[in-house]
Every structure is written in C-alpha cells, then in structure tokens.
N, C-alpha and C positions, 0 to 999 in steps of 0.2 A: 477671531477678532471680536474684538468688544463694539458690538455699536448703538449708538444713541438711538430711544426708541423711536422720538422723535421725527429726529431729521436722517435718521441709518446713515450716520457718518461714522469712521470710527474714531472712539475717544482716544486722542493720545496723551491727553497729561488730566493732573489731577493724580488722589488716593488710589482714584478703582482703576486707572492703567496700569497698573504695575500689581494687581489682586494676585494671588494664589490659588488656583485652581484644583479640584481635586477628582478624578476620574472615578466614575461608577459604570456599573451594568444596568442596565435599564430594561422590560419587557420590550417585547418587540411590537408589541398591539399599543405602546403608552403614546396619545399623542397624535390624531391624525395633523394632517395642512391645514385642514380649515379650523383649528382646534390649538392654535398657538398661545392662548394666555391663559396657562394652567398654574395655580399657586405655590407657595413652596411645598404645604401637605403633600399636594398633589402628589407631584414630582417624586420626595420621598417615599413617600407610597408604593412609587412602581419602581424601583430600585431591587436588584435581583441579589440574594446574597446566593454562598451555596449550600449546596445540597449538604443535609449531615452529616457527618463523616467525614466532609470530601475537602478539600483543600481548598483555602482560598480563589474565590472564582476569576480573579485578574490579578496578574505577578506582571510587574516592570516598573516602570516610571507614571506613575500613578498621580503625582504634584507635576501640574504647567504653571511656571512664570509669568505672565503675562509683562510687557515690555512695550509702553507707547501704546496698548491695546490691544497688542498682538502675540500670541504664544504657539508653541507649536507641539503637536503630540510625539511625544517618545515612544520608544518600543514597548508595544504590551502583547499580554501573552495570555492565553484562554487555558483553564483548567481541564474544563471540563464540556462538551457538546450542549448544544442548543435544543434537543430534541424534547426532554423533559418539563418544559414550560408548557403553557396552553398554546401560543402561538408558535412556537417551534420557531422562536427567531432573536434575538437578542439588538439591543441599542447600547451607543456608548453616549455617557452623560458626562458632562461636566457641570459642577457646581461651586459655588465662592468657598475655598474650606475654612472651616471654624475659625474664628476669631481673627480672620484676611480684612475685613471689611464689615465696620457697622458703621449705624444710622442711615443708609439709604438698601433697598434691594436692586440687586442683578439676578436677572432672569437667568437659571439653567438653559444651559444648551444641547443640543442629543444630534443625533447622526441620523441617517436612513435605515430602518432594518436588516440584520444580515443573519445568513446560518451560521453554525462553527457545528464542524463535523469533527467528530472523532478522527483523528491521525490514526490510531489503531485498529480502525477496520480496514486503512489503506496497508496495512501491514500485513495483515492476512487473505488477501487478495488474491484467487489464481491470474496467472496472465496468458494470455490470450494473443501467440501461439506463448507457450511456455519457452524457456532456452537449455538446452540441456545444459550448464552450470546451474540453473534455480533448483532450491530445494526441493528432495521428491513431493512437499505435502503442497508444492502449487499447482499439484494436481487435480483434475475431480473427484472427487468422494474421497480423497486423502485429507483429514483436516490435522492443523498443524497441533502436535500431541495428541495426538489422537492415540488408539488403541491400534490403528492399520501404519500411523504415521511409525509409532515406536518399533513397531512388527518387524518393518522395513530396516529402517535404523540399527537393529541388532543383528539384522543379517549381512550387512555391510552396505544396503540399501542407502545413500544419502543426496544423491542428485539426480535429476531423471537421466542423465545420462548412463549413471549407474543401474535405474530402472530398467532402462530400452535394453541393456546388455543381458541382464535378467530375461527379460520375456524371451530375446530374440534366441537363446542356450537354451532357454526350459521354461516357457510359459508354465508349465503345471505345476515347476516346484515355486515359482514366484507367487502362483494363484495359495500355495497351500501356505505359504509366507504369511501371505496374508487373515489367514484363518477362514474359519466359517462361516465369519458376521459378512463378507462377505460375498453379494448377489450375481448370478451370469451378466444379471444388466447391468449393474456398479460394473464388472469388471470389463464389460464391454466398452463402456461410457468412459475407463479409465484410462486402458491402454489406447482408445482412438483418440483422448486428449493429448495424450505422449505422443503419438505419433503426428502431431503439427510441429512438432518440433525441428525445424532448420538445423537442419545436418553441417556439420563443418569437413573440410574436403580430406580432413585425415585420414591415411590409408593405414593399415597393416598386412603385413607380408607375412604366412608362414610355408616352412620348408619341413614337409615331415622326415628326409632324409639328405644325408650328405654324398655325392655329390648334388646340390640346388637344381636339378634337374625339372620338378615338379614342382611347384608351388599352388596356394591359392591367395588370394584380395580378398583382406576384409576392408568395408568402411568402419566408421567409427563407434558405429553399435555392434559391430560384429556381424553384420551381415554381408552372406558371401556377395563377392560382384565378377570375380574373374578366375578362371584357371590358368597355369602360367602350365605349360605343356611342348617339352620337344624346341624349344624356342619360341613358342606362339604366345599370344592372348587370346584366351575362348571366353567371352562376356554367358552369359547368364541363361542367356536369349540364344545362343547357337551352339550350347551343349547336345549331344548325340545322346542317347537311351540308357548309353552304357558309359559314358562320359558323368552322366548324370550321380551314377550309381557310385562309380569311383571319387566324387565329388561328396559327396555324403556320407562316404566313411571318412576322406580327409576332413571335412568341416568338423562332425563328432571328435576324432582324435586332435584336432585345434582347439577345442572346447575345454576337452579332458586336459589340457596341458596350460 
C-alpha cells in the first residue's frame, strides 16, 4: 500500500496511485525499525545483484501495479542462497521504477529479513529411517556419485532394498564391491543405517524339490523366517540342531538360484 507520510492513510487517486513498482533484492542487515528514513542513495546502495557468473538473482513478476494505492506481489523466484552475504539473510525491496513518477519522491519499501536456502542440499539429503525404494546413496557414507555410489550401481546395486539383499547373501562380496576406500567403521555405520529400514510384509516361498514337500520363507530382503516341513511351520526360533543345519544348505541353494 501506498501511504501518506503524513496522515498513514492510503493514497487512492492522483499520479502516484496507479505508480509502477519495481522488485529488488535488498541486504538483510539494510535498514533497522528505528532507522526508517533512509535516502534514495541509500537504499540503492544496499541492493544485492548476483554473484558472477551466476544468473539473475530474482526471476518472476518483478513490475507491481499499483491500483488506488494498492498492489500486490506476484510470484518470484530466488537463484541463488542467502548464505554468501555478510548477513546471511536477504530483503525484498520495492521501488518507483524509472520514469513511473517524477517531481515529487516515494519512499522504497522492503520486507523483514529472510534465509533462502539452497533447494539442492534438500536433494542430497539421507533420510532418516531410509525406505527401501530410496536410492542406495541415501545412505551413510554412500554420497550420491560418488566412487562407492557408482561401485554399487554397476553391480546392479541401485535401491537399498537391492543393498539389504546384497549384504543379507554375501556381506563380504558386497563389502569387496565396495572397494578398499572403504573403513570396518564406514561399513559398520552403513549397513546399521540400512537396517532402520521398514520392511514391507512381502514373502517369498522357495521349494528346492517337486513334490513341495519342504520349503522355506523368505521376507523381503531375503532373510530366512520359516521352514515349511511335513505340513508344519518351524519359525526361526524353534529350529532343532539339525533342523538348523538342513536350513542352511536350503537358504545357500536359494541364494545360488
């Protein structure tokens, strides 16, 4: 709103209700409360362009209308983070744009300080628990392109759910997958992150001969849960000695196949 310094009413008629406004970036330090009548120098002064190289530091609707005194902000869009200023915070300014209004001054207006954080470090994010569809490198010490990231990825390595199946068949050839940049403690640190992972309740059945007499229960990583025996279910937990033993060449020959 446009308001008279005066009486803080807002203007609605006259030249300067209907002005053209024009959006900048502002420091975040420009400008305390007690510190509201600052020139136009001023003002220009602490006007942020961007960084070299870097693209325009505000993309949208950059001209407000103004309409009876009143205009309203369109969609804008940040280039680039807030982090690289002194104050690590950025303001939005508006001021009369060129040739909108002469012979008298309109004071600029600005906003409260704000961050802008990079969207791209929310991209490379692990998550916490991970989901077995997320990619393997949401993992710890997996970073995405990385040298352990691609390691994975060539060996058909690409979701942790695909990791979990790895480790739970052959932690050692997973670990050698990996190469030798990586540490017992990375590796420690990495499959206990995999393993907060929420299991889905999918089963698989295998039958290492016909008639289905014998079976065992995988879950969904491949890890055994049940023997299917004589007509019974034997869980995990009330295998016998030699139960066990026969369980363990079945799981390897379910492995191999």
């Amino acid at each position: 709103m446009l308001l008279d310094a005066n009486t803080g009413r807002v203007i609605t008629s006259g030249p300067e209700s209907s002005v053209k406004l024009h959006v900048v970036v502002l420091e975040g330090d420009f400008s305390n409360e007690d510190d509201e009548d600052w020139s136009q120098e001023t003002f220009e002064s602490h006007i942020v362009k961007e960084r070299e190289g870097k693209r325009p530091l505000l993309n949208g609707e950059l001209q407000v209308a103004l309409k009876e005194g009143v205009g309203t902000l369109g969609e804008l869009t940040f280039t680039d983070n807030s982090s690289w200023i002194r104050s690590r915070k950025f303001k939005l300014g508006l001021k009369v744009a060129s040739g909108s209004c002469e012979g008298f001054r309109i004071r600029e207006a600005k906003t409260d300080a704000f961050t802008v954080k990079d969207h791209r470090g929310e991209l490379y994010k692990k998550h916490y628990p991970p989901a077995l569809t997320d990619e393997v490198w949401r993992l710890e010490k997996i970073g995405k392109d990385g040298s352990f990231h691609k390691r994975l990825n060539k060996s058909g390595i690409h979701t942790i759910e695909d990791f979990l199946r790895y480790v739970v068949r052959d932690p050692t050839k997973t670990l050698k997958i990996l190469g030798s940049g990586i540490s017992n403690k990375m590796w420690d640190v990495l499959v206990e992150h995999s393993k907060t992972c929420v299991l889905s309740g999918k089963l698989y059945v295998y039958y290492p001969d016909e008639p289905r007499n014998v079976g065992i229960i995988f879950n969904n990583i491949y890890v055994f849960s049940v023997l299917i025996a004589g007509g019974q279910y034997h869980s995990v937990d009330s295998l016998s000695e030699t139960q066990k033993v026969f369980v363990d060449t079945l799981v390897k020959k379910a492995y191999d196949n």
